[in-house]
C-alpha positions as CSV (number, residue, x, y, z in Angstrom):
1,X,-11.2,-32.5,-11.2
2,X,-12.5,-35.6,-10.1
3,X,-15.0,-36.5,-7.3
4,X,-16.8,-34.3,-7.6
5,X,-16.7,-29.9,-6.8
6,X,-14.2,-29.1,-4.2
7,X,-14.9,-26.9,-1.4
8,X,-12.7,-23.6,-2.1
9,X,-12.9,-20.3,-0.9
10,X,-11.2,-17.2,-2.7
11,X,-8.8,-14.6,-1.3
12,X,-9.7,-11.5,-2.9
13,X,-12.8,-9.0,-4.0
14,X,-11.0,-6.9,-6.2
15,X,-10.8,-6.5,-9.6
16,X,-8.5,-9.5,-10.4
17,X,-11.0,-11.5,-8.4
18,X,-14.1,-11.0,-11.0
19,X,-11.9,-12.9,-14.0
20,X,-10.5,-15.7,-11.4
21,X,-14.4,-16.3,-10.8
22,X,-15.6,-16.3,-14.0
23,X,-12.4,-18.8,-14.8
24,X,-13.7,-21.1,-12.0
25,X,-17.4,-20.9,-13.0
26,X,-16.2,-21.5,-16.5
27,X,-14.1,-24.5,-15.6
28,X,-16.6,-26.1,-13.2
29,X,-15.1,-28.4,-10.2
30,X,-15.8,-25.7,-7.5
31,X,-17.8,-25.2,-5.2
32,X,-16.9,-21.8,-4.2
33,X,-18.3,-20.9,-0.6
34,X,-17.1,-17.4,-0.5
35,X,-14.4,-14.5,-0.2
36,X,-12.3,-13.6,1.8
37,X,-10.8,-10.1,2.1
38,X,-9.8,-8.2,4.8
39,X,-10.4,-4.3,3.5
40,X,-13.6,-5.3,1.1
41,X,-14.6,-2.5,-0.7
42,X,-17.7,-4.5,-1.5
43,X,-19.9,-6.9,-0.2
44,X,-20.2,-9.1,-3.5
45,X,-18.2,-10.4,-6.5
46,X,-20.4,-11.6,-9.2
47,X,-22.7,-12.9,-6.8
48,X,-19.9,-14.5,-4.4
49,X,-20.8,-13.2,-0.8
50,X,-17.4,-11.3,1.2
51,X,-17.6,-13.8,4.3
52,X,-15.1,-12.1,6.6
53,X,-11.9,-11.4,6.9
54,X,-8.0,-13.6,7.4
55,X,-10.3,-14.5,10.9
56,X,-12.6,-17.0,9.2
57,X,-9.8,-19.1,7.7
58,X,-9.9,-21.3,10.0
59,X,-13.0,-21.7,10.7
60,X,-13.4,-23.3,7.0
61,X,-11.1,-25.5,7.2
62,X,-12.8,-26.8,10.3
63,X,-15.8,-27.0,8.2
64,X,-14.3,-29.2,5.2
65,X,-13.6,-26.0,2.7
66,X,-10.1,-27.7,1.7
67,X,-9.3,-25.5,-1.4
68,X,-8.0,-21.8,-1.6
69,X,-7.7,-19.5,-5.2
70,X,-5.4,-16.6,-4.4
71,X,-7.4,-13.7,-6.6
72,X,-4.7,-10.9,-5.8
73,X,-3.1,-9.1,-8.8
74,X,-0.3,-8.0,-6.7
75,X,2.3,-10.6,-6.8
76,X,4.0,-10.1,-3.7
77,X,1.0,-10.3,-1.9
78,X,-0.1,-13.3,-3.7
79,X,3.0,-15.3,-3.0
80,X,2.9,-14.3,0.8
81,X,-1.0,-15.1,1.2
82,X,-0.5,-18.2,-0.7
83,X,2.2,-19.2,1.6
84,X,0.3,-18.4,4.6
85,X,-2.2,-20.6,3.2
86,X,-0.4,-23.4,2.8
87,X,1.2,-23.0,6.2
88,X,-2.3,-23.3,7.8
89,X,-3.5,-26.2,5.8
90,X,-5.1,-25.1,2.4
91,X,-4.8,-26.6,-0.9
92,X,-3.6,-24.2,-3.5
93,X,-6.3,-25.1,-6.4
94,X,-5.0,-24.6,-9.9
95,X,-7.4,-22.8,-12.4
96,X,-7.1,-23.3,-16.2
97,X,-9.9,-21.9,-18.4
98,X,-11.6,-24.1,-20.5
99,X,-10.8,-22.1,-23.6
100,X,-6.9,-22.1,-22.9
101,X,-4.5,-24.2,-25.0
102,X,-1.9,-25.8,-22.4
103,X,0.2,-28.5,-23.7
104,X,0.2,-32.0,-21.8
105,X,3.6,-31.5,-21.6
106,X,2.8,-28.4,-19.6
107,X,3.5,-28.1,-15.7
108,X,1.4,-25.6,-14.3
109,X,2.1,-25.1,-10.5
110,X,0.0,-25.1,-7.8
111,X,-2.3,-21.9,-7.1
112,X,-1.7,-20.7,-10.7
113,X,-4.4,-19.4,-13.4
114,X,-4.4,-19.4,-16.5
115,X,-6.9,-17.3,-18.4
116,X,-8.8,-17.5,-21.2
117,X,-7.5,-18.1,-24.7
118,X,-3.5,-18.7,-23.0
119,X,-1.5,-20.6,-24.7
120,X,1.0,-22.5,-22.5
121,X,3.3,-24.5,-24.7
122,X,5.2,-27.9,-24.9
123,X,7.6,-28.5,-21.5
124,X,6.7,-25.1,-20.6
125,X,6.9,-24.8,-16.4
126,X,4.1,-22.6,-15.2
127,X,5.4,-21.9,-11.4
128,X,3.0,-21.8,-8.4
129,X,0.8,-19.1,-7.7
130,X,1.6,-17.7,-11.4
131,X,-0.9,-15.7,-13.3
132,X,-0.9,-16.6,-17.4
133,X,-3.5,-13.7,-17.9
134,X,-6.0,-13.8,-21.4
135,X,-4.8,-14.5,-24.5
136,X,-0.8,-14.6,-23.4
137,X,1.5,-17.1,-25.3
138,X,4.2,-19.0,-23.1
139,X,5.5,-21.0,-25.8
140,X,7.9,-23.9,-25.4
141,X,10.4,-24.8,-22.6
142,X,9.3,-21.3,-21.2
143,X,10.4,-21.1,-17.8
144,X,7.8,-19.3,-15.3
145,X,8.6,-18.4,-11.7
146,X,6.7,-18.5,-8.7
147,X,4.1,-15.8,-8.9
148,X,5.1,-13.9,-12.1
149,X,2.1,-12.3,-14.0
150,X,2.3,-12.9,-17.4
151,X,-0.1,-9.6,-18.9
152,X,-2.8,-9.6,-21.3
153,X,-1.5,-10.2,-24.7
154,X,2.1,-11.0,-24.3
155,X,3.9,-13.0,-26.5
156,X,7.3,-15.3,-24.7
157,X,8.9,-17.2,-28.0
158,X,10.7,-20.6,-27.0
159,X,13.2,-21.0,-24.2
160,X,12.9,-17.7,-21.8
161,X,13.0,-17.6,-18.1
162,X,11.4,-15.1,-16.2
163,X,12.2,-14.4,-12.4
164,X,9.7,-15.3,-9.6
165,X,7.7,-11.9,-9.0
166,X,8.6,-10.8,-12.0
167,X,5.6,-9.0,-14.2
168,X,5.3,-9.0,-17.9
169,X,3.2,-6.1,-18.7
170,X,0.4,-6.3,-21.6
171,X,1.5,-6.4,-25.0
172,X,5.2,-6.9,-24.4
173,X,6.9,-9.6,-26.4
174,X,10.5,-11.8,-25.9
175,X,12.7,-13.4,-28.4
176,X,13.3,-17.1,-27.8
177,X,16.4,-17.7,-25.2
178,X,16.3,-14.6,-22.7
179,X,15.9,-14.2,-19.6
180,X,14.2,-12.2,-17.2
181,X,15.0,-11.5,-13.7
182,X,13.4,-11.4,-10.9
183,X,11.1,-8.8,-9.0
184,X,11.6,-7.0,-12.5
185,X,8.9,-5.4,-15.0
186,X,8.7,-5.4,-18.5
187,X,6.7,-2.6,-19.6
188,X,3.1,-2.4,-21.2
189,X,4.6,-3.2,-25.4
190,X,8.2,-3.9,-24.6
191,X,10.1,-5.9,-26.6
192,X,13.0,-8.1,-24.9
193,X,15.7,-8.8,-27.0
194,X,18.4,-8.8,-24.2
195,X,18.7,-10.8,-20.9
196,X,17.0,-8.4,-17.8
197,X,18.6,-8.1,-14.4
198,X,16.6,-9.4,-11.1
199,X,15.1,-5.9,-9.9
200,X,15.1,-4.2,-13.3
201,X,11.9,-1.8,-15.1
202,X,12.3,-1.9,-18.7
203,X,10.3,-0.4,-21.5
204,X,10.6,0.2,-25.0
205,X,10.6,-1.3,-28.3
206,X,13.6,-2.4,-27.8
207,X,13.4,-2.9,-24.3
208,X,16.3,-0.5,-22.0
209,X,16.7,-0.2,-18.8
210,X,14.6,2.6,-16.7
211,X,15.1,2.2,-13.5
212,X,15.8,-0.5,-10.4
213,X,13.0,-1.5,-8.3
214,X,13.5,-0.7,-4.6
């Protein structure tokens, strides 16, 4: 970031929140002013003061905060807060840990974060409001859609696409060219081998179908 620490407030006091602060503090180039939940069920983060709830939003734009970090694990939610931010003026701020690897060939879309240790790979496309969670591999010419969560731990070989929504549970794995649909999940040590329908839960080593998602 350049000219100096933006003003930026986060969405969020849960437990995803915690690692999206500690990402921030750990990149530097925010200057983060608060949070903002609605159902808090605390009064701090790490320090970071709850300000109020969707009511003070804003309020801080009135008052020069310019930035927002969505810090919601849920992606739904995420992508309809996000676009509600957007919609009332807010800049979706990108957060990359210091200690991630991300190719300069990378895109990584607005309002994503991507954790410590990642590796996002050569032409890989990050999609905004995506999570790329610690120590997750998107190798090259991955294809990541609008908030997906990409899970502790998961390994995507070259060339797969996985749907907007879409969650990629810890552990799982993917061999290069499939693709994922979206609004699916890939269960906690799956291993893809086989192209996934939008709307899909799969599990297992290798990876079979368990049920639709309503």
């Amino acid at each position: 970031m350049t000219g100096g620490p933006r003003r930026t407030v986060v969405i969020g006091a849960g437990g995803h929140a915690k690692v999206v602060l500690e990402a921030m503090a750990a990149a530097g180039g925010f200057e983060i002013v608060g949070l903002v939940d609605p159902h808090p069920v605390t009064s701090a983060v790490l320090g970071v003061q709850v300000i109020g709830g969707d009511e003070v939003l804003e309020r801080l734009l009135d008052e020069g905060v310019t930035d927002a970090v969505v810090a919601i694990g849920d992606n739904r939610v995420r992508e309809k807060v996000g676009a509600q931010l957007r919609g009332i003026g807010f800049i979706l701020a990108t957060v990359v840990h210091p200690s991630a690897l991300v190719s300069p060939s990378a895109r990584i879309g607005s309002g994503a974060v991507v954790m410590a240790r990642a590796v996002v790979g050569t032409l890989a496309d990050v999609g905004d409001l995506a999570i790329i969670n610690t120590g997750a591999i998107v190798e090259h010419d991955n294809r990541i859609g609008r908030a997906a969560h990409i899970a502790p731990g998961v390994s995507l070989a070259g060339s797969i696409t996985v749907g907007d929504r879409t969650l990629v549970g810890a552990g799982a794995s993917a061999r290069p060219g499939v693709s994922i649909g979206a609004d699916s999940v890939v269960g906690a040590g799956a291993a893809v081998v086989a192209d996934i329908p939008d709307n899909t839960v799969v599990g297992g080593v290798p990876a079979r179908p368990l049920r639709t998602v309503a």
